[in-house]
N, CA, C and O of each residue as an XYZ file, in Angstrom:
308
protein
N       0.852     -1.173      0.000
C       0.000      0.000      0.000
C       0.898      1.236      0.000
O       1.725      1.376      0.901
N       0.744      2.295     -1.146
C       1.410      3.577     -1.121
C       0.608      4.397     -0.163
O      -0.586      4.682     -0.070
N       1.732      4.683      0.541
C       1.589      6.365      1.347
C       1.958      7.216      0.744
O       2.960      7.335      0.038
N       0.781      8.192      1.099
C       1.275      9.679     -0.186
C       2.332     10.233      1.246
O       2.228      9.996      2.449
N       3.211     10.950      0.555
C       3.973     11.928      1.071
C       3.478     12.941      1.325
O       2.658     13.478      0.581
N       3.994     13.573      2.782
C       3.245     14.918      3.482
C       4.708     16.121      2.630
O       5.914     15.929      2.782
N       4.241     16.971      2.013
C       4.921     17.481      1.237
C       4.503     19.162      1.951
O       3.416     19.740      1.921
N       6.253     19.764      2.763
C       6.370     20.332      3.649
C       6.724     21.844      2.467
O       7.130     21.557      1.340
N       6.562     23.153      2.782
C       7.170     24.057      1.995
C       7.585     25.013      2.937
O       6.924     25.254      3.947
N       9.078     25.797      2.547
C       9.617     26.709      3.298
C       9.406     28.196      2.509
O      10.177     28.402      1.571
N       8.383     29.271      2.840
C       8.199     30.084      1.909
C       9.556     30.850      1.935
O      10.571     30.609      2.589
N       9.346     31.627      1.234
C      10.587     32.902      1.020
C       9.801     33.978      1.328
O       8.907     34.030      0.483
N       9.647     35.284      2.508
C       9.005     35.798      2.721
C       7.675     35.700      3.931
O       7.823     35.215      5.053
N       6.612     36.180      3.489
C       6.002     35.819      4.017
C       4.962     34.654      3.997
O       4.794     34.305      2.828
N       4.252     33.973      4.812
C       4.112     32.653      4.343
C       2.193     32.909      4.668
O       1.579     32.541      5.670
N       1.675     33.592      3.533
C      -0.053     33.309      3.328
C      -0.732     32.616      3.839
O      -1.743     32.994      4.430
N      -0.318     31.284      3.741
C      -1.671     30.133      4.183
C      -1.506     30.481      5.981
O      -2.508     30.678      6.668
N      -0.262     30.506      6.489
C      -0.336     30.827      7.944
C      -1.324     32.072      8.388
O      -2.173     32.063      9.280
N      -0.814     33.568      7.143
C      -2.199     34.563      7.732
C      -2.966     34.527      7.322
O      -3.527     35.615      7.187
N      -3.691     33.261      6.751
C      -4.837     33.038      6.347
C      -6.068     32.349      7.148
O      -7.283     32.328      6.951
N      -4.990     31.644      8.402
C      -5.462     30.951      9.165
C      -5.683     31.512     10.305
O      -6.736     31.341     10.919
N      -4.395     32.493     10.862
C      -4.512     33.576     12.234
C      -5.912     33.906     11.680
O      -6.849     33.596     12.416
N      -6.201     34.482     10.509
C      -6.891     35.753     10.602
C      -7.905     35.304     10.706
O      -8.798     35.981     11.215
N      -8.105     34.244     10.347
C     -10.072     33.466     10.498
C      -9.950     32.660     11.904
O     -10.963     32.543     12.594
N      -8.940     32.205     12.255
C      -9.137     32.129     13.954
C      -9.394     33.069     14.904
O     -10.194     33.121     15.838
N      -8.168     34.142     14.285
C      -8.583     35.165     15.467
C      -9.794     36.011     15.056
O     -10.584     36.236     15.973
N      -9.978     36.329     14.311
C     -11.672     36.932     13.932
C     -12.982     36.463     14.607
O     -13.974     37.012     15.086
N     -12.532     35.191     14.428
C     -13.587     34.384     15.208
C     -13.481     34.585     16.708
O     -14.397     35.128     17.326
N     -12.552     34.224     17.207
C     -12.294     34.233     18.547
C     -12.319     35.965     19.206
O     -12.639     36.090     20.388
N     -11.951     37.313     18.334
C     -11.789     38.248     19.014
C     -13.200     39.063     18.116
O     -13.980     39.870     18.622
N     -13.211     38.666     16.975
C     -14.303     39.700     16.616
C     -15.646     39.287     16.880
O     -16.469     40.165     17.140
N     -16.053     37.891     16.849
C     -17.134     38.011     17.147
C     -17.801     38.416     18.535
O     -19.026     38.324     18.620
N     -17.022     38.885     19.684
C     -17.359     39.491     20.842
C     -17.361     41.182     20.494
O     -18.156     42.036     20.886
N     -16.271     41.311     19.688
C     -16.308     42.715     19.292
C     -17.939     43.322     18.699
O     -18.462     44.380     19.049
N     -18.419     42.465     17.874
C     -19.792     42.627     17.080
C     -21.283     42.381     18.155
O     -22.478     42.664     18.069
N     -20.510     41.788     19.021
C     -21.695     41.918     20.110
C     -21.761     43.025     20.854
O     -22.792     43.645     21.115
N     -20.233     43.386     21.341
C     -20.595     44.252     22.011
C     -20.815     45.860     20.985
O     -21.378     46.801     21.546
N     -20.402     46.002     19.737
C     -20.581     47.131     19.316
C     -22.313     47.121     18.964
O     -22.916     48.194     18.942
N     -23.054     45.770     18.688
C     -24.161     45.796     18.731
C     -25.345     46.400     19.775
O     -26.499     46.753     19.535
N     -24.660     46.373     20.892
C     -25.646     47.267     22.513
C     -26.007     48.400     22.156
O     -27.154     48.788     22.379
N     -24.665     49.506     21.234
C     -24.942     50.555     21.580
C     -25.835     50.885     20.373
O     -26.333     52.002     20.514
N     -26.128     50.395     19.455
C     -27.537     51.187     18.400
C     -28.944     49.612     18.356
O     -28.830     48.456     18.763
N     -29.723     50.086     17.908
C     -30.669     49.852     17.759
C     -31.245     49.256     16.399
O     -31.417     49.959     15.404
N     -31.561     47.731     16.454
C     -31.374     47.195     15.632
C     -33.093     46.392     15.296
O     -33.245     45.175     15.399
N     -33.979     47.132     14.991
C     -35.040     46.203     15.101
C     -35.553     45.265     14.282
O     -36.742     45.050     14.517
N     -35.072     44.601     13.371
C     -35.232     43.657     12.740
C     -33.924     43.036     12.482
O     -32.767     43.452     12.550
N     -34.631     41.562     12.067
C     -33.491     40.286     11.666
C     -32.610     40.726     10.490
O     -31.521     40.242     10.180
N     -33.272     41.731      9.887
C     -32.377     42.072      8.297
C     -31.017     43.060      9.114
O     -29.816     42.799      9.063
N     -31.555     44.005      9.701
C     -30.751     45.120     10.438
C     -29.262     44.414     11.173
O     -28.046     44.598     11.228
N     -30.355     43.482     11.671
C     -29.066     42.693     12.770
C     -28.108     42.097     12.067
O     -26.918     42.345     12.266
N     -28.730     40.851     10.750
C     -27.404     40.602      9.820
C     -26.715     41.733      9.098
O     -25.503     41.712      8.885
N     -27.532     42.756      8.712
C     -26.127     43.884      7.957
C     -25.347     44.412      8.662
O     -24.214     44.648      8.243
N     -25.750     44.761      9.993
C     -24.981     45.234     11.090
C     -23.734     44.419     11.211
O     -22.582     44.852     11.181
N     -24.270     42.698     11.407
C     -23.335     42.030     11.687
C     -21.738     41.713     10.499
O     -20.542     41.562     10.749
N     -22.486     41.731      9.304
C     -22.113     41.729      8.016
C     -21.162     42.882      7.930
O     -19.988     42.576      7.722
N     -21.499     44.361      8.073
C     -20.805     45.458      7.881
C     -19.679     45.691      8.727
O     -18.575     46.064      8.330
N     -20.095     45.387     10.254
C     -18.995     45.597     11.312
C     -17.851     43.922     11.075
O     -16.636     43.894     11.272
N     -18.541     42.968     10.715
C     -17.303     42.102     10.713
C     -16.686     42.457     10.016
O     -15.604     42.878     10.425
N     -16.939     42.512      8.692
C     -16.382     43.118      7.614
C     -15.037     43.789      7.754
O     -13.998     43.406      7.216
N     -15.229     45.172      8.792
C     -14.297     45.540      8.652
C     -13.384     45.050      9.912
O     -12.224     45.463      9.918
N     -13.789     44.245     10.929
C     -12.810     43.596     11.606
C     -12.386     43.000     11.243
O     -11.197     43.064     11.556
N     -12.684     41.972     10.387
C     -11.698     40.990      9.149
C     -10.870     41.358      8.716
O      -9.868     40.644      8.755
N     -10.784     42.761      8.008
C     -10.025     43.151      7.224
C      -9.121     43.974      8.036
O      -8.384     44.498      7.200
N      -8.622     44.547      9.684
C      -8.323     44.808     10.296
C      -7.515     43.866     10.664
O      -6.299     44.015     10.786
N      -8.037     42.995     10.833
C      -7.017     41.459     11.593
C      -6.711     41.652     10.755
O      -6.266     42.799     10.733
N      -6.587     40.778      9.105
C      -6.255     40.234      8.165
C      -4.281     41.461      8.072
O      -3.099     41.136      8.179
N      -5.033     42.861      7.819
C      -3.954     43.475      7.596
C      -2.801     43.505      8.987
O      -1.703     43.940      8.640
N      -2.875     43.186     10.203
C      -2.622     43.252     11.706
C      -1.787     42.039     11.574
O      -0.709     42.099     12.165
N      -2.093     40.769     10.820
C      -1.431     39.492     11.107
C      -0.626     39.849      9.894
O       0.497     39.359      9.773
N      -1.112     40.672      8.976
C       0.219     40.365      7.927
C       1.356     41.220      7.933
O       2.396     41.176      7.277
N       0.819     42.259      9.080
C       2.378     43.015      8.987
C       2.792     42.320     10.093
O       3.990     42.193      9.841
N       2.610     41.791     11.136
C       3.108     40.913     12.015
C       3.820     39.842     11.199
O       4.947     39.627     11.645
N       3.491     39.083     10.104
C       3.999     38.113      9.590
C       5.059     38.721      9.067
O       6.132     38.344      9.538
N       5.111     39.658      8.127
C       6.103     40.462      7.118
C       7.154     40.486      8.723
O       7.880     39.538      9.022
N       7.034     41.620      9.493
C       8.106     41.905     10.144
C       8.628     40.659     10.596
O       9.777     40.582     10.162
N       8.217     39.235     11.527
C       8.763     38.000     11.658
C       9.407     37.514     10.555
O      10.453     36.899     10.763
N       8.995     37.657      9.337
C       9.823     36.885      8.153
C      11.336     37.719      7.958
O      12.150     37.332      7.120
């Protein structure tokens, strides 16, 4: 029986798939408390309101991490 080979890569630079992974862990883990709590302070009365709210503010916490882990990555590399 062939075993496939675990086929390892050393980037040059910075290495993507790693801040690809911080950034949807930690999003999860730090933004979705962030979206709750920025949710208290306005007023949201319907289910549509609440997903765009949720939609708009992750949005830009995603893209906050995303850029946060990659200059963290750049300067480590």
């Amino acid at each position: 029986m062939d075993v496939p080979t675990v086929e390892k890569t050393d980037p040059d630079g910075v290495d993507f798939g790693w801040v690809m992974q911080v950034t949807f862990v930690t999003t999860i883990l730090v933004g979705s408390p962030l979206v709750v709590l920025a949710s208290t302070a306005v007023t949201l009365q319907t289910w549509t309101a609440r997903a765009m709210f949720a939609v708009r503010v992750g949005a830009l916490i995603w893209f906050l991490t995303a850029v946060c882990v990659y200059l963290y990555a750049r300067y480590r590399a």
